[in-house]
NUKOL-941041 format. One record per residue (C-alpha): residue in one letter; x, y, z. Coordinates in nm, 4 decimals, always signed. Example, Ala and Ser with C-alpha at 12.3 -4.5 7.8 and 13.67 -1.06 7.14 Angstrom:
# residues 2
type:east:north:up
A:+1.2300:-0.4500:+0.7800;
S:+1.3670:-0.1060:+0.7140;
***
This chain:
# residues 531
type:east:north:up
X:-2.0981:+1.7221:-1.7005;
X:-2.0226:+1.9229:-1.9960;
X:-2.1463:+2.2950:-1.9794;
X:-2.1704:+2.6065:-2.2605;
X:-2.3166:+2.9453:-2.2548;
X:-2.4188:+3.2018:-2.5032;
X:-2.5512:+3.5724:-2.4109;
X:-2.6177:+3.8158:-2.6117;
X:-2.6572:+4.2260:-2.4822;
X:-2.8953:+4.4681:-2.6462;
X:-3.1150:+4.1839:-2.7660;
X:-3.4190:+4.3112:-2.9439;
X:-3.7291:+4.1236:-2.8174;
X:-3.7590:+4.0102:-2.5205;
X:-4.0278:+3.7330:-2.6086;
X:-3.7673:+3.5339:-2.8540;
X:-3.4599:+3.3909:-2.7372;
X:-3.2924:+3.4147:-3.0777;
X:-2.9020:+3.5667:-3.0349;
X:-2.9558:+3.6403:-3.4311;
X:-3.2080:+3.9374:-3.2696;
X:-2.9094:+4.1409:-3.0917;
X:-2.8970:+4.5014:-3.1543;
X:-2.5412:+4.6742:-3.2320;
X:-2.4063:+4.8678:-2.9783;
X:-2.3658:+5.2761:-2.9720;
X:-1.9968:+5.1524:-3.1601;
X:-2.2396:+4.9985:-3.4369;
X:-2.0714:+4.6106:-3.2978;
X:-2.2936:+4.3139:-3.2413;
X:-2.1032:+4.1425:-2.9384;
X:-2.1716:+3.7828:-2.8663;
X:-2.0137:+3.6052:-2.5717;
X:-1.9472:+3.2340:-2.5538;
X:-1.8304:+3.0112:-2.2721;
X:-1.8032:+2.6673:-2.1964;
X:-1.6414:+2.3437:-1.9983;
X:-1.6392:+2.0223:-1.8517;
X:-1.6240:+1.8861:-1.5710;
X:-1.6577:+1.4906:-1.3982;
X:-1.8163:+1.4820:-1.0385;
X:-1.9152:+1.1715:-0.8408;
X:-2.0102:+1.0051:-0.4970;
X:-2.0782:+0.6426:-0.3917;
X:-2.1484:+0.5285:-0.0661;
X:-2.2707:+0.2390:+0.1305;
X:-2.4751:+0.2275:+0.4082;
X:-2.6025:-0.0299:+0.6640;
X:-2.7978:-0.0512:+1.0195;
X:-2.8729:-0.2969:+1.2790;
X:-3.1548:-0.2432:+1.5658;
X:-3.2578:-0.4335:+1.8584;
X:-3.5426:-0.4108:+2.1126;
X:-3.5281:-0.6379:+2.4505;
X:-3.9650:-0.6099:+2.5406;
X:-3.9264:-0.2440:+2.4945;
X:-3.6747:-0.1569:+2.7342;
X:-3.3795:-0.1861:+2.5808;
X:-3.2960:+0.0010:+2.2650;
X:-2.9812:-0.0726:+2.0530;
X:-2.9593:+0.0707:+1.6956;
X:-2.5854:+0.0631:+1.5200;
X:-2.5347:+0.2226:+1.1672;
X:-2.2722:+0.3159:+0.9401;
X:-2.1784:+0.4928:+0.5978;
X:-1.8859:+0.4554:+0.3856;
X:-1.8439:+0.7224:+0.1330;
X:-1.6252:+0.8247:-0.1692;
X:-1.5921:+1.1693:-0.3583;
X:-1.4555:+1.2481:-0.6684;
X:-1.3598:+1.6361:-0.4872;
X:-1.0499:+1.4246:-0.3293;
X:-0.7811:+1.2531:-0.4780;
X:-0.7178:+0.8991:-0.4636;
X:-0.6236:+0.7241:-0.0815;
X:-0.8349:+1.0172:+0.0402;
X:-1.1244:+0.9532:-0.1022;
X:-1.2864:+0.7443:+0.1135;
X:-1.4459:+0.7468:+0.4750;
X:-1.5926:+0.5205:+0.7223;
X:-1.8776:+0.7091:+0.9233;
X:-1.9990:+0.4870:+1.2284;
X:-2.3371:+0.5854:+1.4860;
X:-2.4901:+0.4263:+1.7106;
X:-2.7081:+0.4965:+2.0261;
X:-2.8951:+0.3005:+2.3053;
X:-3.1897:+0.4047:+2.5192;
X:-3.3431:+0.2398:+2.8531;
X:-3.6988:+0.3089:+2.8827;
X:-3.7513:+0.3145:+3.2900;
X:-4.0940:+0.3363:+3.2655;
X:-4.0897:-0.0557:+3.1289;
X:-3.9119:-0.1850:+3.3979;
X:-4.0946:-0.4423:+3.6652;
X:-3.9645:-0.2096:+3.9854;
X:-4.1340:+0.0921:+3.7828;
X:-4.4796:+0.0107:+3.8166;
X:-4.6143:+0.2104:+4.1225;
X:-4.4598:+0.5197:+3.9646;
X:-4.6647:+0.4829:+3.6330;
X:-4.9892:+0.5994:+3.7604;
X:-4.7719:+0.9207:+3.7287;
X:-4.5368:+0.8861:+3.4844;
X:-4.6127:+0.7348:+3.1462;
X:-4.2924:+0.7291:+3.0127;
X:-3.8852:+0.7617:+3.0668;
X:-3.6409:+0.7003:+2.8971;
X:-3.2738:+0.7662:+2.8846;
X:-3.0856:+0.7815:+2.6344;
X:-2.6915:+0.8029:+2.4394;
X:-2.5780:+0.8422:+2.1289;
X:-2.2467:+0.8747:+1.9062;
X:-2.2737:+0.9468:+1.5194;
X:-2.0081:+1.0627:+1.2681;
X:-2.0744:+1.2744:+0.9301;
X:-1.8802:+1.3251:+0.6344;
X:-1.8440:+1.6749:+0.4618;
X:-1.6976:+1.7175:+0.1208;
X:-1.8270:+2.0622:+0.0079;
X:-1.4782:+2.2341:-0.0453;
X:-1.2998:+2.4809:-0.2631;
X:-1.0025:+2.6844:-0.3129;
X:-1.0649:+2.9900:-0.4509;
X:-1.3781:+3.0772:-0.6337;
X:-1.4046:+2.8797:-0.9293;
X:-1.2868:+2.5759:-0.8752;
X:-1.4968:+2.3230:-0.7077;
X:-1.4302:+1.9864:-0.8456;
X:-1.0994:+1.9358:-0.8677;
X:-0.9624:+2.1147:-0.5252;
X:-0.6769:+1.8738:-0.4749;
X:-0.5172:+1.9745:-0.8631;
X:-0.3548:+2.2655:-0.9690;
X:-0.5089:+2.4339:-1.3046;
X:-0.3434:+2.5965:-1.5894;
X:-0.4417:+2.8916:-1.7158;
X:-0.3735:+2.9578:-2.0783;
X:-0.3438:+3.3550:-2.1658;
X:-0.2258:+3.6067:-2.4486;
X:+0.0591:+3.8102:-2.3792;
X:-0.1057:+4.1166:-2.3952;
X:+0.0565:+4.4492:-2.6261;
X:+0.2877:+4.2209:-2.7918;
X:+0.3373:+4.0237:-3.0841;
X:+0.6380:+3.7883:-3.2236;
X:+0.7234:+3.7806:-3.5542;
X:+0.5084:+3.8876:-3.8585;
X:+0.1288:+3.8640:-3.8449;
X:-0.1087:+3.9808:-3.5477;
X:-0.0903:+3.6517:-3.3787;
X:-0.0296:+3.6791:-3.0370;
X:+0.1850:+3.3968:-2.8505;
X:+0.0387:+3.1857:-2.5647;
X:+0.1669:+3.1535:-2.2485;
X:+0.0322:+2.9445:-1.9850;
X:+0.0577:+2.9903:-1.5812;
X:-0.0187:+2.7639:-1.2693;
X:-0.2861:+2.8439:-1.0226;
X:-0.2187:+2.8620:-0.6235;
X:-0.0221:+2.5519:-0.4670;
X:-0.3300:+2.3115:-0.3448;
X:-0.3049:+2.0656:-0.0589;
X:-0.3253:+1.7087:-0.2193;
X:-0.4168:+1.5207:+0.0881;
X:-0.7435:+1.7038:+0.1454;
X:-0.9581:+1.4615:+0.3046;
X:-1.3001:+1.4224:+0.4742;
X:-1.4227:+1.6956:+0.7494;
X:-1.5880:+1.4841:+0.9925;
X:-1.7776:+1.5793:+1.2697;
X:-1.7761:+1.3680:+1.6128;
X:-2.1105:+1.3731:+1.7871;
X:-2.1769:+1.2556:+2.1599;
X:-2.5402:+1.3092:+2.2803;
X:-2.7131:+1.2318:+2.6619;
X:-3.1014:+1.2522:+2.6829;
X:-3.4019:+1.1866:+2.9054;
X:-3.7380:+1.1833:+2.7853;
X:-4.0522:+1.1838:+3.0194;
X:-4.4204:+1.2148:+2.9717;
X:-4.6568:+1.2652:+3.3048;
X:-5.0085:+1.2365:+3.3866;
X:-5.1599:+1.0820:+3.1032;
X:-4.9522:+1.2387:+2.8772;
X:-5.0432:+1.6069:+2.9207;
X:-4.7124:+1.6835:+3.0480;
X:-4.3843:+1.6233:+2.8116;
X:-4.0104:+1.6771:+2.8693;
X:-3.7088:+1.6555:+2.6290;
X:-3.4092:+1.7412:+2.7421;
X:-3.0722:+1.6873:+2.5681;
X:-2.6818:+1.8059:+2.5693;
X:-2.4371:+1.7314:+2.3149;
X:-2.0669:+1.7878:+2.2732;
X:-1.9836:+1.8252:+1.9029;
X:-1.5900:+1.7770:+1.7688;
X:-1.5436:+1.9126:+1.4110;
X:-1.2251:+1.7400:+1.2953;
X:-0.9859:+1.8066:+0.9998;
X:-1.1743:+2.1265:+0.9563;
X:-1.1452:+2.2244:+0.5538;
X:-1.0025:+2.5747:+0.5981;
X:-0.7376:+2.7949:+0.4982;
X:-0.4331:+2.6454:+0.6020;
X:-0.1466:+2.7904:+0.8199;
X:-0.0456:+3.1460:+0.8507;
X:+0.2765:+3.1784:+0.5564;
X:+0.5008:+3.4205:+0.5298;
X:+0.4732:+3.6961:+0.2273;
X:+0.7805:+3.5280:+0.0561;
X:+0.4934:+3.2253:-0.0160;
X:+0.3920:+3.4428:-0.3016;
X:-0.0001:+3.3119:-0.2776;
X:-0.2119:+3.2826:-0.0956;
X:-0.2851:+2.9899:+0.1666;
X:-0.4135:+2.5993:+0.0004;
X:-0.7437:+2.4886:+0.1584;
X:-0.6615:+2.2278:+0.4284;
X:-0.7588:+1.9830:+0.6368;
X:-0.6017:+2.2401:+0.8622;
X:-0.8601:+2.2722:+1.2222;
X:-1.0688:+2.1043:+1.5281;
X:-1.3551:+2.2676:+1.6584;
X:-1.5656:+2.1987:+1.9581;
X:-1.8982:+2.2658:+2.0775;
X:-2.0689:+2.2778:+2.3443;
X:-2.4724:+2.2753:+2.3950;
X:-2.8320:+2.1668:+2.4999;
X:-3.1701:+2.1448:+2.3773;
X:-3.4474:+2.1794:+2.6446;
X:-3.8321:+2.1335:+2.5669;
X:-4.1155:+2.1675:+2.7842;
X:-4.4917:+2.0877:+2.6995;
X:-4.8545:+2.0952:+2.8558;
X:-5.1638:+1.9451:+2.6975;
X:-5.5550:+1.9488:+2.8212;
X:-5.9004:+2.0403:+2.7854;
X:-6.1986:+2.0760:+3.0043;
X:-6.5748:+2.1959:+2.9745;
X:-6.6599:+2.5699:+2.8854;
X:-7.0067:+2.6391:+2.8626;
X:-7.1053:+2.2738:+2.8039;
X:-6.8606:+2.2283:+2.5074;
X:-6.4626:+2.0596:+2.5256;
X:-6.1993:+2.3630:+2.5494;
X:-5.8768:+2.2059:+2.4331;
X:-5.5806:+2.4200:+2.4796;
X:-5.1623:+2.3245:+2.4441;
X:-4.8548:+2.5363:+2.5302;
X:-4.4745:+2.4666:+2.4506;
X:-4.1475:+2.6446:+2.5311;
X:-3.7711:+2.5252:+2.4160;
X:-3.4404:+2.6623:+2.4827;
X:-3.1426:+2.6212:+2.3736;
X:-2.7710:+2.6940:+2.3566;
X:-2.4278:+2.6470:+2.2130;
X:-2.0544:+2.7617:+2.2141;
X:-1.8430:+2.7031:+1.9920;
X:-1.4425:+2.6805:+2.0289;
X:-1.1346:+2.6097:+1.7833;
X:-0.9273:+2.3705:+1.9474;
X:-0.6537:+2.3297:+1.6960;
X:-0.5148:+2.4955:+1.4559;
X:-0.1324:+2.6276:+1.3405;
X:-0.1011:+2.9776:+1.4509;
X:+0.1136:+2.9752:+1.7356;
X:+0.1183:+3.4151:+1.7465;
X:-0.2344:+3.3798:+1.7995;
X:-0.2752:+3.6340:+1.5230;
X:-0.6322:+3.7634:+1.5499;
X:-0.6775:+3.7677:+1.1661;
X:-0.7137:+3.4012:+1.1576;
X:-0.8403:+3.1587:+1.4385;
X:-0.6264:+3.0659:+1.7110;
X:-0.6517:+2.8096:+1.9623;
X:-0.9087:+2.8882:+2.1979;
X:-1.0816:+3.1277:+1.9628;
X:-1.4531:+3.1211:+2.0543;
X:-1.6343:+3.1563:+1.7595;
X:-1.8003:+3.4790:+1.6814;
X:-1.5833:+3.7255:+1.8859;
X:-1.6526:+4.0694:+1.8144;
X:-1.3069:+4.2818:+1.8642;
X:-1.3186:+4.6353:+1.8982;
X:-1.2612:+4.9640:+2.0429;
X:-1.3294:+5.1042:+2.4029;
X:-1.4999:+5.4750:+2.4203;
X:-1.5557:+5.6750:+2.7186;
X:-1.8411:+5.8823:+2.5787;
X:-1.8272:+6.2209:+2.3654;
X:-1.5796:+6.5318:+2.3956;
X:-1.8147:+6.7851:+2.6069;
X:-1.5414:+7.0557:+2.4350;
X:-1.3387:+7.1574:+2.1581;
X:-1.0080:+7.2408:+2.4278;
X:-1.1198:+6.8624:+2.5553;
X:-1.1030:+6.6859:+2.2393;
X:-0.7803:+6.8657:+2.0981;
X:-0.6284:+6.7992:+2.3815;
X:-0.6726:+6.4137:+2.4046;
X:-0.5559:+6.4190:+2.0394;
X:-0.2576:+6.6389:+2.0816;
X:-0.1385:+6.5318:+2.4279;
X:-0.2746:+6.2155:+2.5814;
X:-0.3699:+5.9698:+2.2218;
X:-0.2642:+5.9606:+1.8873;
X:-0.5681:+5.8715:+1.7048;
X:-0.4521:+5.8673:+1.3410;
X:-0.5680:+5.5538:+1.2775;
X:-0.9055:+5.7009:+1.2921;
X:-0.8762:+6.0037:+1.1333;
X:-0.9797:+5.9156:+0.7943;
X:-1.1862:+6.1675:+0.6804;
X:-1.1902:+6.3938:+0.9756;
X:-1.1047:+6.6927:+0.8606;
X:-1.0338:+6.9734:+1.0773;
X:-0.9464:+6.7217:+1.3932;
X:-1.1576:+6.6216:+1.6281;
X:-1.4494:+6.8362:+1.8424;
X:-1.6905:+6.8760:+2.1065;
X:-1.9689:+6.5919:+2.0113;
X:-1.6667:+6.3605:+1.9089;
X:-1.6105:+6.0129:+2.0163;
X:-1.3475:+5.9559:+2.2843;
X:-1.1755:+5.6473:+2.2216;
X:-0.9807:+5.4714:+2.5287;
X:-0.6348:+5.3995:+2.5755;
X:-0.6007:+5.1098:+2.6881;
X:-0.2651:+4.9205:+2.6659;
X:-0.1296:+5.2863:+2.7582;
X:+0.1091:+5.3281:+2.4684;
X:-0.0357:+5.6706:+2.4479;
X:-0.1440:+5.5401:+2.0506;
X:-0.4633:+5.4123:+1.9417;
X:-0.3900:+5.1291:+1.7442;
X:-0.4261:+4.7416:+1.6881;
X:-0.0839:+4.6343:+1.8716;
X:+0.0604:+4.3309:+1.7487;
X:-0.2804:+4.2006:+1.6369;
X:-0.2685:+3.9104:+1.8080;
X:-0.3990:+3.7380:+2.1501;
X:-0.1174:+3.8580:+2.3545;
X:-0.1340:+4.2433:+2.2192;
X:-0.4559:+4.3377:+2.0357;
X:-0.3596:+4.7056:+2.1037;
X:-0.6487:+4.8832:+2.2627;
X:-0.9215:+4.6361:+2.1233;
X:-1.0710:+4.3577:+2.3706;
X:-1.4097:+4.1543:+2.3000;
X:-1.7320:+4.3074:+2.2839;
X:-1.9875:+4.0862:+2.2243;
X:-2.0353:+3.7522:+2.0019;
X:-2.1908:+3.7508:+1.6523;
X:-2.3195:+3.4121:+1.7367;
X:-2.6709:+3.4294:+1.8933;
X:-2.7518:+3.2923:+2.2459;
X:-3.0495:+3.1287:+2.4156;
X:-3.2631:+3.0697:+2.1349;
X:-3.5916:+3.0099:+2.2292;
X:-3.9567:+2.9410:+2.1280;
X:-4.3308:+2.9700:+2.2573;
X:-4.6074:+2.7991:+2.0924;
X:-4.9578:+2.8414:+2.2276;
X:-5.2988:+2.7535:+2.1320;
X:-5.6708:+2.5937:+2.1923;
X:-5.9851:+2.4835:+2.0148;
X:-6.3155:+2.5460:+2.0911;
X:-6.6553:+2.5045:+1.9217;
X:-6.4890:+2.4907:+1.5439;
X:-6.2534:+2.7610:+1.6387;
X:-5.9171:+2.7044:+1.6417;
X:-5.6493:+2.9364:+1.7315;
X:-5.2223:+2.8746:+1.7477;
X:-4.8978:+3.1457:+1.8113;
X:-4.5337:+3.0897:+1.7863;
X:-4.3009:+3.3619:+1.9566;
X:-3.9721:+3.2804:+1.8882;
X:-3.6334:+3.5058:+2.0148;
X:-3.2686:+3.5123:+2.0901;
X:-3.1472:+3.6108:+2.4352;
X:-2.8101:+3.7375:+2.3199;
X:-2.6623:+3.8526:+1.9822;
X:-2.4391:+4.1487:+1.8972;
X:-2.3683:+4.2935:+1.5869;
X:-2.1653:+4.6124:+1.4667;
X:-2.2968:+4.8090:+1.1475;
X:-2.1276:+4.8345:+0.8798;
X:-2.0526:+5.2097:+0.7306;
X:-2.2302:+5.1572:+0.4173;
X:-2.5665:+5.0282:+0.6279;
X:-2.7964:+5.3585:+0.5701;
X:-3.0535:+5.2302:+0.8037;
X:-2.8542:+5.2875:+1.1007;
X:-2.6222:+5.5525:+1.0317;
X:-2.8242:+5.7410:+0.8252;
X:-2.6451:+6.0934:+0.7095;
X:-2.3003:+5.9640:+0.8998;
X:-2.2462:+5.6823:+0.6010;
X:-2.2787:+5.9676:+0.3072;
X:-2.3816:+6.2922:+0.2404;
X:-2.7022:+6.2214:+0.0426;
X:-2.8625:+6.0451:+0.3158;
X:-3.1749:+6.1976:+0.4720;
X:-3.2042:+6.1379:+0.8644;
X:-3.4501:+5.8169:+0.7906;
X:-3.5770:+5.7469:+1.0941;
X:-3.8382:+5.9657:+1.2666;
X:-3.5964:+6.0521:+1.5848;
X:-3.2751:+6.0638:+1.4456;
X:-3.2142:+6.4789:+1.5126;
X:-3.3232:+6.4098:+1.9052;
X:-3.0653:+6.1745:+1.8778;
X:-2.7524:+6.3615:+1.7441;
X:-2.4977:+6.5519:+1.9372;
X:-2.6046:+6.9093:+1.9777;
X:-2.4787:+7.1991:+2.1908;
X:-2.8192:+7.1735:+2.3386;
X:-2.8125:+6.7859:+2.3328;
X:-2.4371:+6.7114:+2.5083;
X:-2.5870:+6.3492:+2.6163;
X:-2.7247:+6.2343:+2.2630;
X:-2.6290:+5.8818:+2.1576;
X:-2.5269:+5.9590:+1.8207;
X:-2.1952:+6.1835:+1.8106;
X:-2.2089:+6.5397:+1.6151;
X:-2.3522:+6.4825:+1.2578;
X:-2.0684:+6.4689:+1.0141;
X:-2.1055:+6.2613:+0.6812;
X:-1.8514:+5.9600:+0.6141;
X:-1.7623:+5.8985:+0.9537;
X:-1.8931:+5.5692:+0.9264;
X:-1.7507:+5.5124:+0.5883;
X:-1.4254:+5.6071:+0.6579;
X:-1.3895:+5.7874:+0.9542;
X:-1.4574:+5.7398:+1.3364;
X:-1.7884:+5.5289:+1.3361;
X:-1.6160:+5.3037:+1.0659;
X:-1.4056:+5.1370:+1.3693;
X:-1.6277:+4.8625:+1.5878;
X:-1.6397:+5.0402:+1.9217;
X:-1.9095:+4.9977:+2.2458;
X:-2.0677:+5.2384:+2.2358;
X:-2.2395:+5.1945:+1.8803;
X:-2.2274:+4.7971:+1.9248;
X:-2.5582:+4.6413:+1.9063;
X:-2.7366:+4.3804:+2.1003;
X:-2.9678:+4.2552:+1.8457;
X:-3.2173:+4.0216:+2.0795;
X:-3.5768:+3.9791:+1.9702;
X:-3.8685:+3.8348:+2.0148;
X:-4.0489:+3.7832:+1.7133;
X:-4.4367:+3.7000:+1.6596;
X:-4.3458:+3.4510:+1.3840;
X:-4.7099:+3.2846:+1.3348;
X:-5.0540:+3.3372:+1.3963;
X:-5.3030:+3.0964:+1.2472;
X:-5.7048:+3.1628:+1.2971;
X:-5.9668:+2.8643:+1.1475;
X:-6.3178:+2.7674:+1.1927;
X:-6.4444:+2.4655:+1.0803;
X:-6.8299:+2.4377:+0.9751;
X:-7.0196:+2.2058:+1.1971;
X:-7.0169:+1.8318:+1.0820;
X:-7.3898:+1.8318:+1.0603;
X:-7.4360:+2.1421:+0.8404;
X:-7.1513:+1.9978:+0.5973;
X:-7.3332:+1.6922:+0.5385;
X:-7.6587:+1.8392:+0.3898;
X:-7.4535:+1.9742:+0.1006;
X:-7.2345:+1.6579:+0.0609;
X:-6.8746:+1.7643:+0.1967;
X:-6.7378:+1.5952:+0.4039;
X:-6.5155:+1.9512:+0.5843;
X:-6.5306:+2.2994:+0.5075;
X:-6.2484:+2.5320:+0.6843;
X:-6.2005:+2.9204:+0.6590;
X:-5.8639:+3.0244:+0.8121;
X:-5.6501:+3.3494:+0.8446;
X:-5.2441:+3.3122:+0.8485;
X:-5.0061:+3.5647:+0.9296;
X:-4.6550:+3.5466:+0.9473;
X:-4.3660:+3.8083:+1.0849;
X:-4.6192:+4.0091:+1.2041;
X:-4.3794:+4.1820:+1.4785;
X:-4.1485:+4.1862:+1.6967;
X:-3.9741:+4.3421:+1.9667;
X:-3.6151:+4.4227:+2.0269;
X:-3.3799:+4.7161:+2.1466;
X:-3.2606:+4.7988:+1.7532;
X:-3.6025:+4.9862:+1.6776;
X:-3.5018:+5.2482:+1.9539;
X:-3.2422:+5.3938:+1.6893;
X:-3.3724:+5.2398:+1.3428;
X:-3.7388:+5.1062:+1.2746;
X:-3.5788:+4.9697:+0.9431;
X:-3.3373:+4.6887:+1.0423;
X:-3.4551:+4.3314:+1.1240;
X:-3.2525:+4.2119:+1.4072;
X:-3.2891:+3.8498:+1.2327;
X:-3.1767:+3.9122:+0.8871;
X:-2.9834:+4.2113:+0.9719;
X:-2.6427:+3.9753:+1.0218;
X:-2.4523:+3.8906:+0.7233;
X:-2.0955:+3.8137:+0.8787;
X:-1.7828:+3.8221:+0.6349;
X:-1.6131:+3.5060:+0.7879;
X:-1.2716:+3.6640:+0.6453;
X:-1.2569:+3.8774:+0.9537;
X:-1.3609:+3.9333:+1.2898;
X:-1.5137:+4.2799:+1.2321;
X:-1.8586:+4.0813:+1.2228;
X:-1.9859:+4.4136:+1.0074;
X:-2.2618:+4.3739:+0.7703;
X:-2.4365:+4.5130:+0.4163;
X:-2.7471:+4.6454:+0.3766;
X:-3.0387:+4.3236:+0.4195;
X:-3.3664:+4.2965:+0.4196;
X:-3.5844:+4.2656:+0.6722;
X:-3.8316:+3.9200:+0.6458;
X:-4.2037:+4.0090:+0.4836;
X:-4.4689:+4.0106:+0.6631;
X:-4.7236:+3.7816:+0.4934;
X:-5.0756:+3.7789:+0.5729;
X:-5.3214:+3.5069:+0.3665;
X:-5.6946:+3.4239:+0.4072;
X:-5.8092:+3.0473:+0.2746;
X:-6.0649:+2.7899:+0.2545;
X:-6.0706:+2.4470:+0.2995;
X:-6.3051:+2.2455:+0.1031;
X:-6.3312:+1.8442:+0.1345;
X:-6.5673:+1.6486:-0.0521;
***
């Protein structure tokens, strides 16, 4: 796949793309950059299934997939990626009959399926070819050999790479039961998997600073995880004012942890994962409120902790309105230990990045050409720490130019005349660089929601009314979607979107974030016309 790029700066229309149209610079230089390249990618697979079905009852269905990529080298190119699943429908059996006037259907049901992942890279360039080492050719810079301006070449050897990268494959074992009562009005799913993530294409094992670079991409960890999917329904309609009211109503939950289950780090080094890791763990600081004094918070910093590590730009030492950080390995130093399982220093876990309980409500009826649907859908659980630079939450505390943007923010700042505010004393860049800038409880955020994600609003035209003007359906309709939603956030910032608000840097555990943006709010009026 062979590539090449031209740009141009300072072009002088933008209506022609024409690079003879750039515009010299302020140096009076026309500058024209070129690039280009080459590369080969390519996949091949196969793929085959079998089914059976005994009257109904039983259900047998066996598949498989044998795939090659071009990302791998050869004898690791290939994998063999079996499923299969079988299902007893209850409800067909001879012994099952009495029961039907109730039930409709049940069926149970197992599966186990494999899948292939290939989509790996080391570094940030190089995407095809992760199991070679590049060359770079380069100019040694300032100097020249000999007469002429010529520099000479030299030519140097990216990162080691791991040439046995293989196949991530993920290990699936489901369990459901599916039932459907009283004429079908009432509907059940209910399902819980166990998911095994092997050869997990990662940064490899922890090396020591002699390596001189950084860690190959491996084939390096296992993860497992845990979950279920539940889903209840309700269907029906009966006579109001003479005319069929049909109405429905659905609700799912679900859930998932997730848990490394190998990989080489046998500190347990928290900068990495570590066996046992649940994914998502939010490590941080423990405070015990604000300093009610000056003579309290001196003290503490002079006599009981040593909180350099937080000092950043605190000048003139900590004060009344200050946050005061806890102890709590007792080494009479706030710090970060040993970093690792066994001695994270006086961090423990706060909270998972990872959201909990998901759920959903749908609801809706038809009546008399009206029709009428909702969708709520929330998490139950879902923290997230700030990062400095996030304006919408820390307002005047990330920098000095700031304004307090939301409407409360002074009733919530530490005053002599407000000892139990939330928000410590104001002081700019103490979440840049100073005390906020550390994840602590007391400024961790639980981010559940419930969102009003869709509301739809139609009436169709009567049949009979349609007909004298030769069309066949005519439908006006209102959609909105994102119109609210509720969660504990807006108390301290109208302006962050507990859903898009999470952008976690999977480098670290800090599960921080940059300013986002919060989903639109749409809102569209139509017609339907069919002839």
């Amino acid at each position: 796949m062979p590539r090449k790029f031209a740009s141009v700066p300072n072009i002088a229309s933008e209506d022609y793309s024409d690079l003879s149209l750039v515009s010299p610079n302020g140096s009076g230089q026309v500058i024209t950059t070129v690039s280009g390249g080459f590369n080969d990618y390519a996949l091949m697979g196969f793929f085959a299934r079998v089914n059976y079905d005994y009257m109904g009852r039983y259900l047998f269905e066996l598949s498989g997939r044998y795939d090659g990529s071009s990302r791998f080298a050869d004898g690791s190119r290939w994998g063999l990626f079996p499923s299969g699943s079988v299902g007893w429908r209850i409800s067909e059996e001879p012994f099952f009959k009495n029961a039907k006037r109730v039930v409709d259907n049940l069926k149970i049901r197992g599966s186990y399926g494999t899948l292939g992942n290939q989509n790996v890279k080391n570094g940030s360039s190089q995407v095809y070819y992760t199991w070679l080492r590049e060359l770079s050719i380069k100019d040694f810079a300032g100097y020249s050999f000999g007469e002429g301006t010529t520099m000479s070449k030299y030519s140097t050897l990216t990162a080691p790479v791991a040439s046995d990268l293989t196949w991530e494959t993920t290990h699936q074992w489901n369990i459901g039961l599916d039932a459907s009562l009283f004429n079908g009005r009432l509907e059940f799913t209910g399902e819980a998997y166990v998911r095994a993530t092997k050869n997990m294409l990662t940064d490899g094992m922890d090396l020591p600073g002699v390596y001189g670079a950084s860690e190959p991409k491996m084939n390096a960890a296992d993860l497992k995880t845990k979950g279920y999917e539940l889903s209840l329904s309700w269907r029906d309609q009966f006579k109001l004012a003479g005319k069929p009211f049909g109405y429905n109503v659905r609700a799912t939950l679900s859930d998932y942890r997730s848990f490394i289950t190998r990989f080489n780090n046998p500190t347990k080094i928290l900068s990495n994962y570590y066996e046992g890791q649940r994914l998502g763990e939010i490590w941080g600081y423990v405070v015990d409120g604000l300093f009610k004094t000056d003579e309290e918070a001196k003290y503490w910093t002079s006599n009981v902790v040593d909180c350099s590590i937080i000092n950043g730009r605190m000048t003139g030492g900590f004060l009344a309105g200050d946050l005061k950080y806890m102890d709590l390995d007792g080494d009479g130093v706030l710090g970060t230990g040993a970093n690792t399982l066994d001695n994270p220093g006086d961090r423990k876990v706060l909270g998972n990045s990872l959201p909990s309980l998901q759920y959903g409500i749908t609801f809706g009826f038809d009546w008399l050409g009206f029709d009428f649907s909702a969708f709520f859908q929330g998490t139950g659980t879902h923290y997230w720490y700030p990062a400095g630079m996030n304006m919408a939450f820390w307002g005047p505390y990330s920098y000095s130019y700031v304004s307090f943007l939301p409407t409360n923010f002074l009733d919530n700042c530490w005053a002599e005349d407000n000892p139990d505010a939330y928000f410590p004393r104001p002081r700019a860049y103490s979440a840049t660089g100073g005390e906020l800038s550390k994840v602590n409880s007391r400024y961790i955020q639980n981010i559940r929601y419930l969102r009003f994600k869709n509301l739809t609003v139609g009436y169709t035209v009567p049949e009979k009314l349609t007909r004298k003007i030769h069309v066949e359906k005519i439908r006006v309709y209102f959609t909105g979607e994102n119109l609210c939603y509720w969660s504990p956030i807006k108390k301290y910032s109208k302006y962050i979107d507990p859903e898009s608000a999470f952008r976690r840097d999977s480098s670290s555990n800090s599960a921080q974030d940059h300013m986002s943006y919060p989903w639109p709010k749409t809102m569209m009026f139509g017609i339907d016309i069919q002839f």
